[in-house]
N, C-alpha and C positions, 0 to 999 in steps of 0.2 A: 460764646456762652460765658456768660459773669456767675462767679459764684457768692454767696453771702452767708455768713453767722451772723445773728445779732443775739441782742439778749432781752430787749424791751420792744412789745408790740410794736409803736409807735418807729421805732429803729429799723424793724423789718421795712416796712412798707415804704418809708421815706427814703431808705439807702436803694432796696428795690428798685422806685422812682427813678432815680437819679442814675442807674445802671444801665435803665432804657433807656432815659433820655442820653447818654453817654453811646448808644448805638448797638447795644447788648442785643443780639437778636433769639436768646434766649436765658434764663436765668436758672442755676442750682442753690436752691437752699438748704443749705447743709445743717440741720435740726439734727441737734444733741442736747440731750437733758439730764445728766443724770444727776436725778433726786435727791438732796440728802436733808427735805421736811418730812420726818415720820410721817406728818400727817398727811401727805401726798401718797394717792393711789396710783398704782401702773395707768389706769384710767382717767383720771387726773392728767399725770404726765400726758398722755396721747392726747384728750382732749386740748388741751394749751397745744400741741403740734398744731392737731387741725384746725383752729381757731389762726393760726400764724398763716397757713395755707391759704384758707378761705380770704383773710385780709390782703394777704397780698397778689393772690389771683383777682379778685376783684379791682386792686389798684392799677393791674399791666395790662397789656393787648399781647404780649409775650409768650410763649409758651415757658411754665414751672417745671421745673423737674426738682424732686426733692432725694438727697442725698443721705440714707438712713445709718444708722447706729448700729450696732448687732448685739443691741442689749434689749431687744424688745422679747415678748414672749408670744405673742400672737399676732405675727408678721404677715397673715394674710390678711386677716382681718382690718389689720391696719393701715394695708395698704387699699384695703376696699375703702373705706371710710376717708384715705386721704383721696383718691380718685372722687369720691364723692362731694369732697372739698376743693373739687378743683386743679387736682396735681395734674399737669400732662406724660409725666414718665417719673420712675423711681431708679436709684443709683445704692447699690451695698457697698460699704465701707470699706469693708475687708477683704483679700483677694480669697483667704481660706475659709472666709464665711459666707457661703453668697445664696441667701436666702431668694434673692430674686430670681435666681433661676428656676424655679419653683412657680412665682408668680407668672414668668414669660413664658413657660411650658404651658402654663393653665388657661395663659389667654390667648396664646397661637391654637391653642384644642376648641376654644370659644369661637375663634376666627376673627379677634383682635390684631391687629396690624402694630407688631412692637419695635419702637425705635431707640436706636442706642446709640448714643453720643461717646465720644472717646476722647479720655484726657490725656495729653501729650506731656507733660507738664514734666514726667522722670524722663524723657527724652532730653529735653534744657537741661534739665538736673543733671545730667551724666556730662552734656558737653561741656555744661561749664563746670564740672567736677575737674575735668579733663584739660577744661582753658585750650581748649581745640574744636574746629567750624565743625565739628560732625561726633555725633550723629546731627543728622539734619532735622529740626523741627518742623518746620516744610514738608519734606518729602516725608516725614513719617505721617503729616495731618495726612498726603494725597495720597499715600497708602490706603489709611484706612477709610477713608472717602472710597476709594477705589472697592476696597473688598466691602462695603456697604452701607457703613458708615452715618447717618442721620446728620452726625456735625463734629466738629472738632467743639472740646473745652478746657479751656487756660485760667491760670488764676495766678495774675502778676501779683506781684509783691514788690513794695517799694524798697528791699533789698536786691530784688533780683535775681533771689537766688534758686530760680528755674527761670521762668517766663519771662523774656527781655521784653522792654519796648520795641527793639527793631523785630521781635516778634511778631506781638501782635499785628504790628505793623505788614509785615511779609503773608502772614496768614491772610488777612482781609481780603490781599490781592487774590491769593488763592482761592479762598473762599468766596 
């Protein structure tokens, strides 16, 4: 799973692209706005979310999942209209704000089938805090694979500083 910010429509879609074609077998779009043209409405803002959603689902064969903010104010609403645009799953920002559980209680009572991806990413972050082979990034993806897991997601950085190349690299096999 690749994850993306951009800032310019055109930026969404084409880095998108290039995510799959790179072997992404699925994508988080991590949409953050926060407003500072008076003349922009909460409504505004969302719409420009779902307008990025819609283009860029229409661009992949990939499953979306979008990675939301916890400045919104009508979080179900918005997560209906991004499903309607196309999102395949939604991700909360915050671990003490998680409006999504909310949305996954409502659609397991619907009889929606919810999947949830798991980022590994402060797992790296700790060993190479530590510049010691463990915790293992490996064994913690095929943990959570194990307990039920939809997919692991990583988000390298050309520092490194979580997600290594021999990472990803060890994962794929796993995965």
């Amino acid at each position: 799973m690749a994850s993306l910010n951009g800032i310019t429509p055109g930026g969404w879609t084409s880095y998108a692209r290039l995510l799959e074609q790179a072997g992404a077998d699925g994508l988080e779009l991590h949409i953050y706005h926060a407003a500072s043209d008076m003349a922009s409405s909460a409504a505004d803002v969302e719409q420009q979310a779902i307008d990025i959603v819609r283009e860029v689902k229409r661009s992949l064969r990939i499953p979306v999942a979008i990675k939301l903010a916890p400045l919104l104010t009508a979080f179900a609403h918005f997560a209906k209209q991004l499903e309607k645009a196309g999102a395949d799953g939604l991700a909360a920002q915050r671990a003490d704000f998680d409006p999504l559980q909310t949305v996954i209680t409502r659609a397991r009572a619907e009889g929606l089938r919810v999947h949830a991806w798991v980022n590994v990413n402060l797992v790296a972050q700790i060993r190479n805090r530590r510049n010691l082979p463990f915790p293992s990034v490996v064994r913690a993806a095929e943990l959570c694979l194990q307990a039920g897991a939809a997919g692991i997601t990583v988000h390298p950085r050309p520092d490194e500083r979580h997600i290594r190349v021999g990472d990803v690299s060890a994962l794929a096999e796993v995965l």
